[in-house]
C-alpha positions as a Markdown table, in Angstrom:
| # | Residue | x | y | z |
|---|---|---|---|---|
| 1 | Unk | 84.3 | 210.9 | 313.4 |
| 2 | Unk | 84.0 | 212.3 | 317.2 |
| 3 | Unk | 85.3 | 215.8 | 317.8 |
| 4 | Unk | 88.0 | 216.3 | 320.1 |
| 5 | Unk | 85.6 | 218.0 | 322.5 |
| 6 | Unk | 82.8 | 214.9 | 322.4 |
| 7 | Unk | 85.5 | 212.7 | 323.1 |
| 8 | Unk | 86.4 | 214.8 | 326.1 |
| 9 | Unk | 82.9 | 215.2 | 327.2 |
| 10 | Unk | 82.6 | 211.0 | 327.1 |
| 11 | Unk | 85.4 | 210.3 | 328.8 |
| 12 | Unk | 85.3 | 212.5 | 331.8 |
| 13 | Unk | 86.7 | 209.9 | 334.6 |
| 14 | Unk | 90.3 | 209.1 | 334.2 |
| 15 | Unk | 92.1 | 206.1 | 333.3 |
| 16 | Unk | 92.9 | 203.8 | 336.1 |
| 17 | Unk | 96.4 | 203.4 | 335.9 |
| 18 | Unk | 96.7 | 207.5 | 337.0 |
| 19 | Unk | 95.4 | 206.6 | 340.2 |
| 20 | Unk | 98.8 | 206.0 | 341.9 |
| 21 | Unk | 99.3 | 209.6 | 341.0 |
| 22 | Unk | 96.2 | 211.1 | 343.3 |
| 23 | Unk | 96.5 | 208.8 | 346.0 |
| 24 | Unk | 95.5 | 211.7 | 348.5 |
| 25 | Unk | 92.1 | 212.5 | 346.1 |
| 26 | Unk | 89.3 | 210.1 | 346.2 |
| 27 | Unk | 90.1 | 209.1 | 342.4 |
| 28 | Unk | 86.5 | 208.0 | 341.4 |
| 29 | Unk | 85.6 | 212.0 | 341.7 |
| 30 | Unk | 88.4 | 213.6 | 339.6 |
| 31 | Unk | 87.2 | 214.5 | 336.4 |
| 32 | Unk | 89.5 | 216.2 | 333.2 |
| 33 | Unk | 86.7 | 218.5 | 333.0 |
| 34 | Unk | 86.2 | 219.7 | 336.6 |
| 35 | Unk | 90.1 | 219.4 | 337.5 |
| 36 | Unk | 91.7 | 219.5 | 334.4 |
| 37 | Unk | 94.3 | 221.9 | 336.0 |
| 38 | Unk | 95.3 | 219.9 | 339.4 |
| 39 | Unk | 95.4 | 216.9 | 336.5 |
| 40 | Unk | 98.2 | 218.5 | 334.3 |
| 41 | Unk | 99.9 | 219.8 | 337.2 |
| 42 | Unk | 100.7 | 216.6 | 338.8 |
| 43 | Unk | 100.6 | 214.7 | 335.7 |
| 44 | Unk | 103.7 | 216.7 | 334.4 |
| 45 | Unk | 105.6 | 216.7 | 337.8 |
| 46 | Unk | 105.1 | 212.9 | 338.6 |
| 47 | Unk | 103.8 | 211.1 | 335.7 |
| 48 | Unk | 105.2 | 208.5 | 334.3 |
| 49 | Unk | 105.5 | 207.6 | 330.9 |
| 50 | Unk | 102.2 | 205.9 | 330.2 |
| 51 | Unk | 100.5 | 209.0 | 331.9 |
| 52 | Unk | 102.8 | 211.4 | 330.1 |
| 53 | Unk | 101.3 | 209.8 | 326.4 |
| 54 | Unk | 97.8 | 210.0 | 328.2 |
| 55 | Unk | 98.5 | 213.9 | 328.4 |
| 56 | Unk | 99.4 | 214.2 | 325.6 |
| 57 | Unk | 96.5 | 212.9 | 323.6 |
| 58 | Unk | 94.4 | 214.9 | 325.9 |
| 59 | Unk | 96.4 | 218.2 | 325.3 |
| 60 | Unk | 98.0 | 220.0 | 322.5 |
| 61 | Unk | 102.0 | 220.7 | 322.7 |
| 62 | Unk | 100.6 | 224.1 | 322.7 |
| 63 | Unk | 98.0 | 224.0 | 325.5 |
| 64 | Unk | 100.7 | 222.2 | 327.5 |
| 65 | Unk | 103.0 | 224.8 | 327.1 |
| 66 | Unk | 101.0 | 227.6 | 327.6 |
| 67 | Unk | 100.4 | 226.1 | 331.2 |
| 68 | Unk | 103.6 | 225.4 | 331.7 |
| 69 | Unk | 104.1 | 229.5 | 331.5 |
| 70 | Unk | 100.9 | 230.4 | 332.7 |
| 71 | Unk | 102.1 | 228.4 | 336.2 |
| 72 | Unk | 106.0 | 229.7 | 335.4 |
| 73 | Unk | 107.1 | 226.0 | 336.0 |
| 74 | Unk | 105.6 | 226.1 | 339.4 |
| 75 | Unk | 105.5 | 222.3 | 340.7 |
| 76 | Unk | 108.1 | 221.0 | 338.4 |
| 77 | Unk | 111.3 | 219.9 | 339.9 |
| 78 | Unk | 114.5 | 221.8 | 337.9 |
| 79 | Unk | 115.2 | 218.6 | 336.0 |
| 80 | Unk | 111.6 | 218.2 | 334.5 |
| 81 | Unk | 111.1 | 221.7 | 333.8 |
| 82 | Unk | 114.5 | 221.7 | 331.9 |
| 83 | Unk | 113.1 | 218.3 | 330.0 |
| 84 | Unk | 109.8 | 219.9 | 328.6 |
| 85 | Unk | 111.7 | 223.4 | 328.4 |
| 86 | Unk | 113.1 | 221.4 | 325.7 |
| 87 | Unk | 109.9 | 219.3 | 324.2 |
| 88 | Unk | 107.6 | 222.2 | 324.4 |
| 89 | Unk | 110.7 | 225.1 | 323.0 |
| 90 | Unk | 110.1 | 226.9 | 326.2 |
| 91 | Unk | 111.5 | 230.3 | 326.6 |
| 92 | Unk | 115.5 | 229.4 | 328.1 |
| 93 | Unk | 115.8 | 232.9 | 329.6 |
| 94 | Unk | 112.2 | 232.7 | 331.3 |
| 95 | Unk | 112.9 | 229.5 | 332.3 |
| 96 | Unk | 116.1 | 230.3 | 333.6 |
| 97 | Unk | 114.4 | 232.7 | 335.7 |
| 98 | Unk | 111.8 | 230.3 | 336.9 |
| 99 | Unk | 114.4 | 228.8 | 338.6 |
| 100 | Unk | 116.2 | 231.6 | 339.8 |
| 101 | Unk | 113.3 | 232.4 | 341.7 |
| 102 | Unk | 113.8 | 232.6 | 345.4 |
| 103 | Unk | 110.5 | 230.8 | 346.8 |
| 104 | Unk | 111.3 | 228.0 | 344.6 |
| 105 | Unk | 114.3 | 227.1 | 347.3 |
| 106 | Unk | 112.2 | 226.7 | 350.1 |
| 107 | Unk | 110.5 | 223.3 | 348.3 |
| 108 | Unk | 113.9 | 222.4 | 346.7 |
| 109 | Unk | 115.9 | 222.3 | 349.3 |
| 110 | Unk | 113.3 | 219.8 | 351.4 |
């Protein structure tokens, strides 16, 4: 049986139907292991549910969480943020504060 990181290492490229999420990347470049980061970030702020399961095998609960506090919610709408503030048990008073936040205004009022 393949270890989690083999499997990562043979399936670098992502899955086709996360294109529509990186339309302005050229998708055939993006790789989990070189953009792992700009992957999650987008996936969790647009993904749709097929991508959101793809996540999910990819990363632990935990590793998804601990980004979504590393980044302090940063690129997730309020309504997202208070969906996996839920899922992941996300701190309520930090993420209360994540949206309290004054530079988050500028992109939610747009």
């Amino acid at each position: 049986m393949a270890t989690r990181g083999a499997e990562l290492k043979r399936t670098a490229k992502l899955p086709s139907h996360l294109r529509r999420l990186f339309w302005e990347y050229d998708f055939a470049r993006l790789s989990w292991r070189t953009d792992r980061d700009l992957i999650m970030g987008r996936i969790l702020a647009e993904g749709h549910w097929e991508a959101i399961r793809w996540l999910r095998r990819k990363v632990s609960a935990e590793d998804l969480r601990d980004w979504i506090i590393a980044c302090r919610g940063r690129g997730l709408d309020p309504r997202r943020l208070r969906f996996f503030e839920l899922i992941f048990d996300l701190p309520h008073r930090q993420v209360n504060a994540w949206l309290a936040d004054p530079s988050r205004r500028v992109w939610e009022g747009r």
